[in-house]
N, C-alpha and C positions, 0 to 999 in steps of 0.2 A: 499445607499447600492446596489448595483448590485444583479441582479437573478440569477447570473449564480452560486454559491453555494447552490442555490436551487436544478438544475436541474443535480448539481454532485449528490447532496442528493438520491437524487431521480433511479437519474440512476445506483450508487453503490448501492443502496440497494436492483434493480429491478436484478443486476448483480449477487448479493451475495443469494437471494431467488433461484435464477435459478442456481448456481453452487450449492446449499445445496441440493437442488431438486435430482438430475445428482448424490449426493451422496449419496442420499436417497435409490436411485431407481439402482444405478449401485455399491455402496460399490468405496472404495480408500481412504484412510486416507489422499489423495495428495486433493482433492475435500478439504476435511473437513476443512483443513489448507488454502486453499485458500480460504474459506466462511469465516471462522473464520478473515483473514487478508481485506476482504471487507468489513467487518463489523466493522473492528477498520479504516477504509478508510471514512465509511460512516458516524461511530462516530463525525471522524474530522471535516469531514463540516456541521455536525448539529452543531459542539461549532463554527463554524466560525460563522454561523449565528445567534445561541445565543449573543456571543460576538459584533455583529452586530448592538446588540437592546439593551444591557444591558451589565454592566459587570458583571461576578463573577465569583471570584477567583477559585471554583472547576470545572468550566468551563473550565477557561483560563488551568490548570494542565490536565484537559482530554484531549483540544486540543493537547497542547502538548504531551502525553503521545502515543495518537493514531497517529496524524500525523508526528511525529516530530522522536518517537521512534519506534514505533511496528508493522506497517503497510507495509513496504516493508519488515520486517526481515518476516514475517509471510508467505507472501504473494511468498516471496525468498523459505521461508522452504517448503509450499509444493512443489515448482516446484523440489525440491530438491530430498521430498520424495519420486519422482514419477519417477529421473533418477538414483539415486542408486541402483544398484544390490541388496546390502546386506540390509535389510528390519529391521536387527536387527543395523546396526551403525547409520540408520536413524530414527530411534525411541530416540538413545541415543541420537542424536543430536536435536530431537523435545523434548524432557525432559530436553535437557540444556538451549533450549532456552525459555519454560517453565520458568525455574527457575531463568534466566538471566529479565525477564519478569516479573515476580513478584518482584525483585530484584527492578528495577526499577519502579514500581507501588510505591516501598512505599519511594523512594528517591523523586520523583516527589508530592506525595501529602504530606510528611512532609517539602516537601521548602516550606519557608516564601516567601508568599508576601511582597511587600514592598510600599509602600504609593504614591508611583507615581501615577498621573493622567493613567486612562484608557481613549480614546476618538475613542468610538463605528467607527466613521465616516474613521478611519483606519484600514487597517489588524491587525491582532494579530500578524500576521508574523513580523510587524515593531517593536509594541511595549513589546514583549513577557522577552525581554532580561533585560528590565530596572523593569520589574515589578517580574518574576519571580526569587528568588534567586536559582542559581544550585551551586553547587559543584564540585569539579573538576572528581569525581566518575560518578555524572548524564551528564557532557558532553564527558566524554570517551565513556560509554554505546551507550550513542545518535551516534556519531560519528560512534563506531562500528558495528552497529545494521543497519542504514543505507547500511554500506559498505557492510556487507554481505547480507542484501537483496537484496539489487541491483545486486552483484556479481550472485546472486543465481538464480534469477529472470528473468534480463535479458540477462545474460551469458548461462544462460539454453535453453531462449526461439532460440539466436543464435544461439547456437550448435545442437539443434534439427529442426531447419530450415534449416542449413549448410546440415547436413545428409540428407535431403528428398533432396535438391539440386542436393547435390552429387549424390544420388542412385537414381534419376530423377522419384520418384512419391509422390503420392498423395502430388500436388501444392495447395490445400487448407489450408493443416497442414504445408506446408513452407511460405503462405501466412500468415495464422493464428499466427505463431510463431514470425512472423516478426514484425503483427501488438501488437501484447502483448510487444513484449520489447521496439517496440515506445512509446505507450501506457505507460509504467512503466518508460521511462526517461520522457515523459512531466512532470513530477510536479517537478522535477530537474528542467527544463528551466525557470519554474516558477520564480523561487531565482532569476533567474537573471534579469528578468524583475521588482521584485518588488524593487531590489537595485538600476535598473533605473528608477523608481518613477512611475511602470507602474502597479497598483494594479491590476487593469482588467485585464492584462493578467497574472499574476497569476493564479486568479480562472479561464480562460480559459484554462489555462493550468491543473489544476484539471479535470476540466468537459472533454478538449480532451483526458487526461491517461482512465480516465474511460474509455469513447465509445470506444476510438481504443481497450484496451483490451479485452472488451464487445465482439465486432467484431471478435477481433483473436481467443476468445474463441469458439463462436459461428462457425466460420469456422474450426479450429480444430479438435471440435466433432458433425460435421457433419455427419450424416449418411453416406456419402461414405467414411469416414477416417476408417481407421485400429481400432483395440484396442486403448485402453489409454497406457497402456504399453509402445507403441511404442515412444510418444513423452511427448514436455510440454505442 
């Protein structure tokens, strides 16, 4: 088993302490949603390493649930909350997805497992499909839950990088933006590596979305950047 979903463990959570902190201490409902979306990030690669050592089934259903469903949609909706003007259609849209959320909480831990061999010594990403039964409901959600956090996340972090560009300041919050929406497509390239039989970069690819977004956060709200208002 490789360390390197150790060190994603580690570093989302060290990520997701320090945005909760920032929300503590400065207020944003955008903070919260993004702590909240670290938190189902860091979920995920505690069950990868569970699954690692052992199987069980309500593992295998968390992985899934946080990395597979909840984790970029979450992660999409603050960057969301934070560019909308109107404060009231993004509330209604954090209480859809709310519900959309629980919706799939309970599609996910009422699928049967089924009796297939688990073999620790592989990703869960390979063998997830033959053990978990879904429904054609639980891979709609998945599908669409993805697409809008990604759309949300790093279409936001682009367009708020594009604008500091254009209007030629503060180059930390256009660097920052840049590196978050690198950041949030690494564990997309993951897929593609683990279909070429390359699990390690996989989880490298976990562990680099972290840093890089760690980094773009941290350059963002830099003391010399503007308000949060201004960007994602």
């Amino acid at each position: 088993m490789t360390f390197l979903p150790y060190l994603s463990t580690l570093v989302t959570f060290v990520f997701a302490v320090a945005v909760f902190n920032r929300y503590r201490q400065r207020g944003g409902p955008h903070l919260l949603l993004w702590a909240i979306g670290l938190l189902f990030y860091g979920l995920g690669t505690v069950s990868e390493i569970i699954l690692s050592l052992t199987f069980n089934a309500f593992v295998l259903k968390l992985w899934y649930l946080m990395g597979a469903m909840l984790t970029a949609a979450w992660l999409g909706q603050g960057t969301l909350r934070l560019l909308v003007r109107k404060a009231s259609l993004a509330s209604i849209l954090t209480w859809v997805l709310a519900a959309v959320s629980a919706l799939a909480l309970i599609l996910v831990f009422l699928a049967p497992v089924t009796g297939a061999a688990f073999d620790v010594t592989r990703p869960a990403s390979e063998q997830y499909k033959d053990i978990l039964t879904r429904n054609g409901l639980t891979i709609t959600l998945t599908i669409l839950l993805n697409i809008y956090g990604t759309l949300m996340l790093v279409g936001g972090a682009i367009y708020s990088a594009f604008l500091f560009w254009r209007k030629k300041v503060l180059a930390n919050r256009m660097f920052g933006n840049i590196l978050i929406a690198a950041g949030a497509l690494s564990p997309a390239l993951g897929g593609t590596f683990l279909k070429a039989g390359i699990a390690d970069m996989l989880y490298a690819s976990e562990l680099v979305g972290a840093i890089l977004m760690y980094i773009g956060f941290v350059l963002a709200t830099s003391p010399s950047a503007m308000p949060e208002t201004a960007a994602a």
